[in-house]
C-alpha atoms as an extended CHARMM CRD file, in Angstrom:
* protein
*
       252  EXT
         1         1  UNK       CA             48.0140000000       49.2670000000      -85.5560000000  PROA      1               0.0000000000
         2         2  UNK       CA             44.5490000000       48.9010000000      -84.0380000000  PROA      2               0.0000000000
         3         3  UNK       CA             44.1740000000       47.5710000000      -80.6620000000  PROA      3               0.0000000000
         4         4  UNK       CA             43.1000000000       44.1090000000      -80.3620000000  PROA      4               0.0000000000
         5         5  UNK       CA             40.8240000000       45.2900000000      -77.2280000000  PROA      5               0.0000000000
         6         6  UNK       CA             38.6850000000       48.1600000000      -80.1300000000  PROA      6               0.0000000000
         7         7  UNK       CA             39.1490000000       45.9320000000      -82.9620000000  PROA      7               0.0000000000
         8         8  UNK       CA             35.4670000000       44.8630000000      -84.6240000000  PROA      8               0.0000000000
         9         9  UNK       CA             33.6460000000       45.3780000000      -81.4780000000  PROA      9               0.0000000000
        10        10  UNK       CA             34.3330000000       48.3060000000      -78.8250000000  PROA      10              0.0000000000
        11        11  UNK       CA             35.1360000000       51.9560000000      -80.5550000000  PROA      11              0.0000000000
        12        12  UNK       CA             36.5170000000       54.4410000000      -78.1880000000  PROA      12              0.0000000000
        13        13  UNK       CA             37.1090000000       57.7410000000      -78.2960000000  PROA      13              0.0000000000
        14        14  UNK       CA             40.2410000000       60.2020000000      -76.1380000000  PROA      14              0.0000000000
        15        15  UNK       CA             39.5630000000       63.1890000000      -75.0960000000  PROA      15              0.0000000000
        16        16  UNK       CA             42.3420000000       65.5190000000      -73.7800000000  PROA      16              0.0000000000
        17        17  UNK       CA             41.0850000000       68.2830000000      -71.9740000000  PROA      17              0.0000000000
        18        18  UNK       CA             43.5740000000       71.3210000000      -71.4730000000  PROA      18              0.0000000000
        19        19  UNK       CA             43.3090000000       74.6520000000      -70.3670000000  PROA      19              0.0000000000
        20        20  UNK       CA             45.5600000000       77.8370000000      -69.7250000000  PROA      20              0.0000000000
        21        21  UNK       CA             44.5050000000       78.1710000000      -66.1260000000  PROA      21              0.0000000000
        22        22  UNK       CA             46.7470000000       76.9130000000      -63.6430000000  PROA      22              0.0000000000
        23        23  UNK       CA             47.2730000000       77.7230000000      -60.4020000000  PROA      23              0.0000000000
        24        24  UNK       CA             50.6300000000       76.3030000000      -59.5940000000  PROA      24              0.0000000000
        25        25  UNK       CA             52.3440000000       76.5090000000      -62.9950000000  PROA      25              0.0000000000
        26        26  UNK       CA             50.7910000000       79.1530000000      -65.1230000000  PROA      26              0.0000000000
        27        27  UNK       CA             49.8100000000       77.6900000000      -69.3380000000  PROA      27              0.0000000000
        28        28  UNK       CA             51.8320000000       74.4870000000      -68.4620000000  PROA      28              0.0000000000
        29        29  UNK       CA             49.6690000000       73.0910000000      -71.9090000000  PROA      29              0.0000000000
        30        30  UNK       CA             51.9030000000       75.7640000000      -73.7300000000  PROA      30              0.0000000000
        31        31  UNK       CA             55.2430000000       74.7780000000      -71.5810000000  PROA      31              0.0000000000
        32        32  UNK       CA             58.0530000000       73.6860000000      -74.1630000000  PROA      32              0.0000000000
        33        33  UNK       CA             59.3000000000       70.1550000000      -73.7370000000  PROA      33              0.0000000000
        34        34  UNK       CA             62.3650000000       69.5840000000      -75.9630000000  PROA      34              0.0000000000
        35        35  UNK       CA             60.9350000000       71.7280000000      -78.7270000000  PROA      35              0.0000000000
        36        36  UNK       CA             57.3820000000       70.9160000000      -78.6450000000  PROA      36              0.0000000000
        37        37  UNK       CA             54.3990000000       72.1250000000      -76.3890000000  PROA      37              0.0000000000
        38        38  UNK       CA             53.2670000000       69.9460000000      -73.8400000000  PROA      38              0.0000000000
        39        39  UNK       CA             49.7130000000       69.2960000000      -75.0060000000  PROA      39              0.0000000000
        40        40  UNK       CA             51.2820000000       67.9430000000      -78.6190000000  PROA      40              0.0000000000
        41        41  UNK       CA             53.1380000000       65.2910000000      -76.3500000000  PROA      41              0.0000000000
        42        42  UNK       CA             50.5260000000       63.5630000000      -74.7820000000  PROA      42              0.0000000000
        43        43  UNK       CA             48.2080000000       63.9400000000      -78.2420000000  PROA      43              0.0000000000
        44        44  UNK       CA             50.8040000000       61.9670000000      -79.7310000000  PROA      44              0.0000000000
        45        45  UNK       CA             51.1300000000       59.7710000000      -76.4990000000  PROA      45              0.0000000000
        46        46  UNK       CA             47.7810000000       59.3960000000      -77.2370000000  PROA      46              0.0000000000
        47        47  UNK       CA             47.6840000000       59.0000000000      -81.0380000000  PROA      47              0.0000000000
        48        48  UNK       CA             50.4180000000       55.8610000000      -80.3990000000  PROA      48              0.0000000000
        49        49  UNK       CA             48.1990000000       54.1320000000      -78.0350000000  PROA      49              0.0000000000
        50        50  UNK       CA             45.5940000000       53.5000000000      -81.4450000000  PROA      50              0.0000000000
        51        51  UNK       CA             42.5030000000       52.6580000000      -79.3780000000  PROA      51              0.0000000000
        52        52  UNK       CA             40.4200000000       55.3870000000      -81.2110000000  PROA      52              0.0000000000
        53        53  UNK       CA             40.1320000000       58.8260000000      -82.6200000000  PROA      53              0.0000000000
        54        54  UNK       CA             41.5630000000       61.3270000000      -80.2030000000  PROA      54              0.0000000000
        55        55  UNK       CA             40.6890000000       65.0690000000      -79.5320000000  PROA      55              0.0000000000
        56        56  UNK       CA             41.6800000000       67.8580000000      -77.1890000000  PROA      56              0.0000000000
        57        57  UNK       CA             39.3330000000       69.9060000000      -75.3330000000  PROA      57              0.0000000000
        58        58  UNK       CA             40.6970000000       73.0980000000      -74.5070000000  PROA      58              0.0000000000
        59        59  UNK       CA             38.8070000000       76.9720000000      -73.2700000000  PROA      59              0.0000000000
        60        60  UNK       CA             39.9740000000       78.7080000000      -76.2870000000  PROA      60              0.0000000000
        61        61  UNK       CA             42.0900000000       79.5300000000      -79.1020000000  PROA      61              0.0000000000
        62        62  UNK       CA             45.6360000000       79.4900000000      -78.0260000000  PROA      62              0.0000000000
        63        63  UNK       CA             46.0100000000       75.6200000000      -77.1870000000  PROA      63              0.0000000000
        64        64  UNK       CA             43.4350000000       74.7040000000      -80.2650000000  PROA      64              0.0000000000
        65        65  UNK       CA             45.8570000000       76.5780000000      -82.4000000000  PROA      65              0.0000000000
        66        66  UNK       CA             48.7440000000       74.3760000000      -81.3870000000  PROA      66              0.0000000000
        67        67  UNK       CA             47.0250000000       71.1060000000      -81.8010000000  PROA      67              0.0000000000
        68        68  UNK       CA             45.6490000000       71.9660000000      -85.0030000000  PROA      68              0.0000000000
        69        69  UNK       CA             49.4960000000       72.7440000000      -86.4640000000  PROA      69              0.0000000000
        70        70  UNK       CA             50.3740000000       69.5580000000      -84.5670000000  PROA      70              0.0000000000
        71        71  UNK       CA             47.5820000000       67.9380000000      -86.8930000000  PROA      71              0.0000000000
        72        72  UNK       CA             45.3030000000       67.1830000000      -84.2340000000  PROA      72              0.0000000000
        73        73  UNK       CA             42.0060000000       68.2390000000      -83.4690000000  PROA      73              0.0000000000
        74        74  UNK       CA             40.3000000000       70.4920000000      -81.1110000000  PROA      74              0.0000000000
        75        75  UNK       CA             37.3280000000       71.7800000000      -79.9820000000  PROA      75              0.0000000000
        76        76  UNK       CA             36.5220000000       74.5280000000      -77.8610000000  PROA      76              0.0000000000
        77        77  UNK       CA             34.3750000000       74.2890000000      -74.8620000000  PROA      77              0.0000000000
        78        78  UNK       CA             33.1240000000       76.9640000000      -72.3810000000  PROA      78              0.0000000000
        79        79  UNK       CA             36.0040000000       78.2990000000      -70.2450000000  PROA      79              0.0000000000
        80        80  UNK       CA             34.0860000000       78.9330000000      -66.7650000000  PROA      80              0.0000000000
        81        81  UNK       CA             33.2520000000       74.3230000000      -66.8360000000  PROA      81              0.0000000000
        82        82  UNK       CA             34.2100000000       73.2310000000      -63.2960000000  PROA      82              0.0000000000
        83        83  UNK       CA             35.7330000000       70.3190000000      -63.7980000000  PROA      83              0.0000000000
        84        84  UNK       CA             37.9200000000       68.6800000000      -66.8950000000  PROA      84              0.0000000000
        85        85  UNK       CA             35.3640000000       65.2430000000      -66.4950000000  PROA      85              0.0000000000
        86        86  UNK       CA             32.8920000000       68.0490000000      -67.6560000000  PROA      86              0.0000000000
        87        87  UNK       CA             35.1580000000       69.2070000000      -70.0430000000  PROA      87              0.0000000000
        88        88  UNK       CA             35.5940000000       66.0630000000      -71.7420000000  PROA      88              0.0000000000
        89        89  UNK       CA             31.1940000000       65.8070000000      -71.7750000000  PROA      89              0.0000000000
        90        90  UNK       CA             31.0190000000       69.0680000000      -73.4210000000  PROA      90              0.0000000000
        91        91  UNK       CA             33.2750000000       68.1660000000      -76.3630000000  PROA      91              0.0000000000
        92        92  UNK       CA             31.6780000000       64.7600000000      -77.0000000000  PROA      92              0.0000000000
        93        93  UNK       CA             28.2760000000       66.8020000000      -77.0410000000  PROA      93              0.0000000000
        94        94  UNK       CA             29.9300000000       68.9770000000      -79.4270000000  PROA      94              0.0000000000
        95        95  UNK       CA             31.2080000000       66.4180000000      -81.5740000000  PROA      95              0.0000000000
        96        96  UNK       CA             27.3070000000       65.5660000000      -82.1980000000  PROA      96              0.0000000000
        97        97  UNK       CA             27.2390000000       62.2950000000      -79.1540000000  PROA      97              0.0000000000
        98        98  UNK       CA             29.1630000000       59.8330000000      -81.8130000000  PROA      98              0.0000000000
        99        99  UNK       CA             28.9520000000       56.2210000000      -81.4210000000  PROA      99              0.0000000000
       100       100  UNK       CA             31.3040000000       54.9260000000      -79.5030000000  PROA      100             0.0000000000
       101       101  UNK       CA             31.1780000000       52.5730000000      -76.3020000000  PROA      101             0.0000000000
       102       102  UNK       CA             33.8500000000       53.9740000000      -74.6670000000  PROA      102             0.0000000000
       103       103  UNK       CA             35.0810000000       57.8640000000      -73.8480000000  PROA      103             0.0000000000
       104       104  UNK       CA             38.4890000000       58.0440000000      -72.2650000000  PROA      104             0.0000000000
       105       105  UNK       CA             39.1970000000       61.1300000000      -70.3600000000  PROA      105             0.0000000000
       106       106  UNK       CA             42.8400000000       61.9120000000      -70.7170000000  PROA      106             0.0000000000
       107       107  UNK       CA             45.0760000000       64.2860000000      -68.5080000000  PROA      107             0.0000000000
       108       108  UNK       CA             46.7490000000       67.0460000000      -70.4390000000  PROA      108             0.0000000000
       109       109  UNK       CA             49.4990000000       67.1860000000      -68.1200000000  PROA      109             0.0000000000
       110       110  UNK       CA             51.0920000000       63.4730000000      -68.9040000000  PROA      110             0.0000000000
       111       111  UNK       CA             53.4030000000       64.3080000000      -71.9770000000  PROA      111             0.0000000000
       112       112  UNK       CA             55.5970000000       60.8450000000      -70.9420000000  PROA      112             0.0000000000
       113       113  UNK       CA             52.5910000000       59.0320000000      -71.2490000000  PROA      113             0.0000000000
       114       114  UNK       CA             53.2700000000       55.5200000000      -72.1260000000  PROA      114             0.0000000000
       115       115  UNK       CA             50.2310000000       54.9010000000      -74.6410000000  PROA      115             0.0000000000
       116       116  UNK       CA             49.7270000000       51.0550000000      -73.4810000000  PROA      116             0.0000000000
       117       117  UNK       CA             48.1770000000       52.6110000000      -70.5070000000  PROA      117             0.0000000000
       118       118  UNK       CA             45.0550000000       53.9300000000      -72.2890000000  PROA      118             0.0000000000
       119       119  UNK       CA             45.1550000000       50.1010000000      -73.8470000000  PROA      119             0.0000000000
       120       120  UNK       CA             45.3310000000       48.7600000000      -70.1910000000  PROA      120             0.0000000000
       121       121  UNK       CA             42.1240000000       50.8050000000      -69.1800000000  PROA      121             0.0000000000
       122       122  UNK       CA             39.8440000000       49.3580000000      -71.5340000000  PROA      122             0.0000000000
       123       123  UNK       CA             40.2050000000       45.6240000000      -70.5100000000  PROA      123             0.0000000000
       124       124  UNK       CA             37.9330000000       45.7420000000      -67.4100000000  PROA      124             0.0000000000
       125       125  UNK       CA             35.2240000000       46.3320000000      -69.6640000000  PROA      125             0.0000000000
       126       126  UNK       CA             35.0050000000       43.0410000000      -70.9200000000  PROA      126             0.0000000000
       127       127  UNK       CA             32.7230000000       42.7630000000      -68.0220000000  PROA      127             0.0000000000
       128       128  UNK       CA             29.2230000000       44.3180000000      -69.3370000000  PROA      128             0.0000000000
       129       129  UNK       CA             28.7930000000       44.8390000000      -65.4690000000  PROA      129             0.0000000000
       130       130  UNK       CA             31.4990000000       47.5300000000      -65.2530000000  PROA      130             0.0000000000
       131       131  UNK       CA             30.4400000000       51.0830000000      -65.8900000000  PROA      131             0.0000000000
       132       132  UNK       CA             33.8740000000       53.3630000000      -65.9730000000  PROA      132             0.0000000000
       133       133  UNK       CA             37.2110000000       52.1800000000      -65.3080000000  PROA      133             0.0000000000
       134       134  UNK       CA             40.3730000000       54.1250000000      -63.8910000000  PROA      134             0.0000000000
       135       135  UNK       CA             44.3790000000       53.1360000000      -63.5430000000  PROA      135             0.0000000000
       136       136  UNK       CA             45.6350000000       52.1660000000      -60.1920000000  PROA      136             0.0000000000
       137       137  UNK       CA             49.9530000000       50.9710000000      -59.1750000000  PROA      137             0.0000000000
       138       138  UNK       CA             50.8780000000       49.6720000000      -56.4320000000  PROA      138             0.0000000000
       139       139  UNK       CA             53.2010000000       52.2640000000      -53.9440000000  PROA      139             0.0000000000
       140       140  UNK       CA             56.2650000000       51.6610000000      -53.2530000000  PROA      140             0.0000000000
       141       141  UNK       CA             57.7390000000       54.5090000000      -51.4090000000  PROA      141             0.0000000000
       142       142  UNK       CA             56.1740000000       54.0800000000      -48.2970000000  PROA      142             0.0000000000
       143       143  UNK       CA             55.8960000000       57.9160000000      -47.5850000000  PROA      143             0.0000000000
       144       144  UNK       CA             53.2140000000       58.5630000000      -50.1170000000  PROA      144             0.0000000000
       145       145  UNK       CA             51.0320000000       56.2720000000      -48.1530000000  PROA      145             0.0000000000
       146       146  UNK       CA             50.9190000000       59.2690000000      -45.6880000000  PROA      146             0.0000000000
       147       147  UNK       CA             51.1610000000       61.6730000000      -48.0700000000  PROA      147             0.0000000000
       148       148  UNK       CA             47.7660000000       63.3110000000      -48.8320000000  PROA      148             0.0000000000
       149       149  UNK       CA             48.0080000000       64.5530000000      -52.3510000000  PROA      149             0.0000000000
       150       150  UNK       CA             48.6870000000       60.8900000000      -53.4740000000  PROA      150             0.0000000000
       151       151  UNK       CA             44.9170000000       59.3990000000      -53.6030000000  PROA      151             0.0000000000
       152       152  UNK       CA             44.3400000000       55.9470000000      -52.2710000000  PROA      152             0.0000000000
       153       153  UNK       CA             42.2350000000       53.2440000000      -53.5690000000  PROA      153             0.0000000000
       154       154  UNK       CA             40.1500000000       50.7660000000      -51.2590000000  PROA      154             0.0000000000
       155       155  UNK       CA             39.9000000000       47.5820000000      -53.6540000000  PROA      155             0.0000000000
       156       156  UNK       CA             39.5420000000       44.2850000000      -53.7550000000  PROA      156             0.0000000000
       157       157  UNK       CA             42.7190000000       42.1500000000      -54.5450000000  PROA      157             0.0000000000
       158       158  UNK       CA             43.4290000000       41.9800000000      -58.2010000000  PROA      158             0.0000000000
       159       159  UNK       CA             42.5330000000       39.0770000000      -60.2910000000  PROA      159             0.0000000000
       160       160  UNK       CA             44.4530000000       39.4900000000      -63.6090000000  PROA      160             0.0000000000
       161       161  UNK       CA             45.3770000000       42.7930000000      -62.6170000000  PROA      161             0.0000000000
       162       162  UNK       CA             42.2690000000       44.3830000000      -62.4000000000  PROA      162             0.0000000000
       163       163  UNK       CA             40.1170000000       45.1210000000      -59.0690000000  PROA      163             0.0000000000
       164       164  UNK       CA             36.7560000000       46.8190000000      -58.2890000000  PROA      164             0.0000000000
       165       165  UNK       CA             37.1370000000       49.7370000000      -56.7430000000  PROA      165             0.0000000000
       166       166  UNK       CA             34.8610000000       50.3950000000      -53.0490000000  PROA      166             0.0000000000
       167       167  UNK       CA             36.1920000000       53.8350000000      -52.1130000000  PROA      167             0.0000000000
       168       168  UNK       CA             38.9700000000       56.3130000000      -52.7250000000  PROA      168             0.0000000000
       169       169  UNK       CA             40.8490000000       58.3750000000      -49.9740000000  PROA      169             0.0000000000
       170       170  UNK       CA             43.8110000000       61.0440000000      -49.5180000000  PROA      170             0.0000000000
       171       171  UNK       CA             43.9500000000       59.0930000000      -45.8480000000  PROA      171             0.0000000000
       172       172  UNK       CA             46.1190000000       55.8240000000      -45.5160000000  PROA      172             0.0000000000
       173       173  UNK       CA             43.4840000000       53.5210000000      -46.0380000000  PROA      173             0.0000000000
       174       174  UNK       CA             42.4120000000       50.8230000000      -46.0890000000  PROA      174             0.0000000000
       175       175  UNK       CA             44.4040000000       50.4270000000      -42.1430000000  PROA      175             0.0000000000
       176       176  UNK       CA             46.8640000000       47.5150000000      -42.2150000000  PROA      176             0.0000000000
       177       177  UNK       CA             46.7010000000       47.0760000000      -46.2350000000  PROA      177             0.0000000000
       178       178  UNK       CA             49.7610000000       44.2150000000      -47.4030000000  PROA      178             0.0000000000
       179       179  UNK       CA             49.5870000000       46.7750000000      -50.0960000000  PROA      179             0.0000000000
       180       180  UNK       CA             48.5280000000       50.2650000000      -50.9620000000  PROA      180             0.0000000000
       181       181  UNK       CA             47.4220000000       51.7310000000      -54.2390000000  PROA      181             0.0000000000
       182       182  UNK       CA             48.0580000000       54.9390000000      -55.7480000000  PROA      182             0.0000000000
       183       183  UNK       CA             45.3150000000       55.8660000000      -57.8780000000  PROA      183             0.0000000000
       184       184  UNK       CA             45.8270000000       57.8700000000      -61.6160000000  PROA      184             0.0000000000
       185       185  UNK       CA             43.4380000000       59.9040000000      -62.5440000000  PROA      185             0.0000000000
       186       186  UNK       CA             42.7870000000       58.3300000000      -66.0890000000  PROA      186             0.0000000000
       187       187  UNK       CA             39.1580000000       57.5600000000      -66.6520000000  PROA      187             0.0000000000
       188       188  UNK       CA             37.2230000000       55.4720000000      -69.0810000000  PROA      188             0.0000000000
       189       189  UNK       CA             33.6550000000       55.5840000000      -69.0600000000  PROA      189             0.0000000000
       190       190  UNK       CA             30.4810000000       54.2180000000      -71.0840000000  PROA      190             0.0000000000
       191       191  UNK       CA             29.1930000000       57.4850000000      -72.9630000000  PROA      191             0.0000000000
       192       192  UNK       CA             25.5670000000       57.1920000000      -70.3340000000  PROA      192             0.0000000000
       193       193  UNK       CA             27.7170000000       56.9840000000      -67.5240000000  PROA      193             0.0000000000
       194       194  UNK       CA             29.1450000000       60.3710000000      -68.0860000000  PROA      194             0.0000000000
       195       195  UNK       CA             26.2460000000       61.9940000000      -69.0250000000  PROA      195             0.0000000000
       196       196  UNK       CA             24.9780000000       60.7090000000      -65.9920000000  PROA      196             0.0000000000
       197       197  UNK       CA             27.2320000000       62.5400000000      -63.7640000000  PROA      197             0.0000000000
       198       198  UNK       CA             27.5640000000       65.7210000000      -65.1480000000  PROA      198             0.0000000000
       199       199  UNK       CA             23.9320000000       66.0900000000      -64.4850000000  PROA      199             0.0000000000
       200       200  UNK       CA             24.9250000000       65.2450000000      -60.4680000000  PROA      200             0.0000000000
       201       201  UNK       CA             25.5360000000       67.6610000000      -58.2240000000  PROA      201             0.0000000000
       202       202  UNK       CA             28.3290000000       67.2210000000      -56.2390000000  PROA      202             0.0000000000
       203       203  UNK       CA             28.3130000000       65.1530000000      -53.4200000000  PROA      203             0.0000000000
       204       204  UNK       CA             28.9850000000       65.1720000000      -49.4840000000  PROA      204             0.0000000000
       205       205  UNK       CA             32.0120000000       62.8050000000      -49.8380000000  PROA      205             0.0000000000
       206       206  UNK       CA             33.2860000000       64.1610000000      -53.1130000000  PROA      206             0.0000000000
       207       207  UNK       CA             33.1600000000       67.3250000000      -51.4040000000  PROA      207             0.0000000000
       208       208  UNK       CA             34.8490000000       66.3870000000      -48.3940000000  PROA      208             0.0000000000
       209       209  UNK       CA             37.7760000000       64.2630000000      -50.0250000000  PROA      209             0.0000000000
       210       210  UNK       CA             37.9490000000       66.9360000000      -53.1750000000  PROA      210             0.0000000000
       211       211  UNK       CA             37.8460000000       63.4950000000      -55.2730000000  PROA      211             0.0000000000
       212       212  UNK       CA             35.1910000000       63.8920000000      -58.1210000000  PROA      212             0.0000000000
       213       213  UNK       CA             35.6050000000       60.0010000000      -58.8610000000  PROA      213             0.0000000000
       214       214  UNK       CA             33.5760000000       59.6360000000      -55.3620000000  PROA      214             0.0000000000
       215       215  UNK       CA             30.4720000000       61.0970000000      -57.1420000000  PROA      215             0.0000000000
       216       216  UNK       CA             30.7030000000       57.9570000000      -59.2020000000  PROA      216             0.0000000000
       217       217  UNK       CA             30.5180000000       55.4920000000      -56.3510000000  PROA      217             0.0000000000
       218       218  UNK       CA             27.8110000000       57.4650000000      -54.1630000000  PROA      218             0.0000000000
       219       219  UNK       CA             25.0410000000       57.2090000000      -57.0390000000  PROA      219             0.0000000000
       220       220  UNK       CA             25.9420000000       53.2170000000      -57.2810000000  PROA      220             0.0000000000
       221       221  UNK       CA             28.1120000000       53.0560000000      -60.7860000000  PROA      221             0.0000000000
       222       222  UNK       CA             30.5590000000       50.3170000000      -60.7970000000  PROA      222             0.0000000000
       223       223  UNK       CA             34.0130000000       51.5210000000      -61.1100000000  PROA      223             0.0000000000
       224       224  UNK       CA             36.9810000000       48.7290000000      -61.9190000000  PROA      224             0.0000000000
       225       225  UNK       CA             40.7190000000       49.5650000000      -61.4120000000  PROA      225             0.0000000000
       226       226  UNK       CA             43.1070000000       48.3970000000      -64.1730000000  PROA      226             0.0000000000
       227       227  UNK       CA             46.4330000000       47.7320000000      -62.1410000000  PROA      227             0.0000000000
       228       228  UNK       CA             49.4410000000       48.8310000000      -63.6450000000  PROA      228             0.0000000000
       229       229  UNK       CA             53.3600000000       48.3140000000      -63.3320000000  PROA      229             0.0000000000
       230       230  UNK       CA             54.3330000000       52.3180000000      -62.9950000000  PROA      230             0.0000000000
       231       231  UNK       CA             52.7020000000       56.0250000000      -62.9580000000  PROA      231             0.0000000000
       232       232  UNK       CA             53.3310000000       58.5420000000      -65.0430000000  PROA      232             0.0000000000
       233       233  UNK       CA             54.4580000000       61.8310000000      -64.3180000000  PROA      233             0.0000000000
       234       234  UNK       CA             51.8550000000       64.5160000000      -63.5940000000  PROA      234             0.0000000000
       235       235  UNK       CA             53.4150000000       68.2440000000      -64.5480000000  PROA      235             0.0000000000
       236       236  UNK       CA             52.0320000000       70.1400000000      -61.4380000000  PROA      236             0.0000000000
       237       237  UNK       CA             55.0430000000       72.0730000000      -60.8230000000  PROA      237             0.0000000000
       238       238  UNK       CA             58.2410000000       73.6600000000      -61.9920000000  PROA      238             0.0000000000
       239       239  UNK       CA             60.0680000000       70.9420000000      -60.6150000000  PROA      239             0.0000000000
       240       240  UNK       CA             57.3730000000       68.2050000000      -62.6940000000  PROA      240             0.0000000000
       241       241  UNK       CA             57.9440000000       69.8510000000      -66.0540000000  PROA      241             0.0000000000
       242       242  UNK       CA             62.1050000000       69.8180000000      -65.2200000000  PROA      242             0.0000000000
       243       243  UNK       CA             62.3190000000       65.9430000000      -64.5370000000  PROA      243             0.0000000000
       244       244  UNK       CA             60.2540000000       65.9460000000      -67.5610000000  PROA      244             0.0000000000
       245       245  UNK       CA             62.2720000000       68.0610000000      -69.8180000000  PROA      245             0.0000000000
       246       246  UNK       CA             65.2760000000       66.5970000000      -68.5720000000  PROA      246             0.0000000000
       247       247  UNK       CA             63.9920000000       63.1020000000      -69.6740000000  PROA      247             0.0000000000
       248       248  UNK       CA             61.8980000000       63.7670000000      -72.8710000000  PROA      248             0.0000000000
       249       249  UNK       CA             64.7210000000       62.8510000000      -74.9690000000  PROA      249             0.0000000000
       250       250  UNK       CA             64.8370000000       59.6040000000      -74.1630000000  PROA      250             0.0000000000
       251       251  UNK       CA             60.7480000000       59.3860000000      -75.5270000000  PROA      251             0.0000000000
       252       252  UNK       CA             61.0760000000       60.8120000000      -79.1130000000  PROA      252             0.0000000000
């Protein structure tokens, strides 16, 4: 089934970028979830979300090789890129810049990815006005507002669920908020807008917060939130990819 949101008029493409290196849990692509590798569960999260042709981006051979048995595709992109937004650039360039309006930018450390997400990020750009979109939900637990390694987003309210975002913070901002926002790093972006940043440098605030997505908002690109009802799980840790295993099951 295609997507009412790509169907006729707005062709997007997924990227997945993945790579061995990781600090806290070493080849978590590679980890086995309930008999497959992680990076073939979120391709097929992906896949299931049928907004557009997906792809994984990977540093080399060993995670290609398992998306290509998993019947996916992959292309390999220079190991040493610093960032997987850059990632995600160098694979559309090597896919020859196809037409598409959209590139989504896809974690590939979600395997419990609920594909209507990726269909939820592409309504805010109904609005020609809007130049990359990301996912934001609402907290709940009211010690990740504290909590620094759970970003923050300074929005407007939502109006049909979806915001423009002014600024995004590992502080408790903004002060005072009725409610706070947990961002998810999930981007969607016009195909100019990315080449646009990769060409950048890094800036002061993106620097100082360690949140690329601030790079956006210094150089004046208009970044809407899509609001949605839950996160998924990032695997960071040992203890991520457990509550994952222990609930993949329940997602075959």
């Amino acid at each position: 089934m295609v997507s009412p949101l790509t169907r006729g008029h707005m062709k997007t493409l997924v990227v997945i970028p993945a790579r061995l290196e990781s600090t806290r849990l070493p080849q978590k692509a590679l980890a086995d979830i309930f008999g497959k590798p992680m990076i073939e569960w979120v391709l097929n999260q992906a896949k299931q979300s049928a907004v557009g042709d997906v792809v994984v981006a990977t540093c080399g051979p060993e995670i290609a090789n398992v998306v290509e048995k998993a019947g996916g595709r992959a292309i390999i992109t220079d190991p040493a890129l610093p960032s997987g937004t850059d990632r995600v650039w160098a694979a559309y360039l090597a896919m020859g810049k196809p037409a598409v309006d959209v590139i989504i930018g896809l974690q590939g450390d979600l395997p419990l990815l609920n594909p209507s997400l990726l269909q939820e990020i592409l309504k805010p750009f109904q609005n020609p006005d809007v130049d990359l979109v990301t996912l934001g939900v609402a907290i709940t637990d009211t010690e990740e507002i504290t909590n620094p390694n759970v970003v923050k987003i300074v929005m407007d309210q939502p109006k049909n669920n979806i915001a423009r975002a002014i600024y995004f913070s590992r502080a408790a901002v903004p002060v005072n908020a009725l409610v706070y926002y947990h961002h998810i790093g999930i981007y969607a972006y016009r195909p100019k807008v990315l080449e646009a940043y990769v060409n950048y440098p890094p800036c002061y605030l993106e620097q100082t917060e360690r949140l690329e997505q601030l790079r956006f908002l210094q150089h004046g690109f208009r970044v809407d939130v899509a609001v949605v009802d839950s996160a998924p799980v990032s695997v960071d840790t040992l203890s991520d990819l457990n509550r994952v295993r222990a609930a993949a099951p329940n997602h075959q």
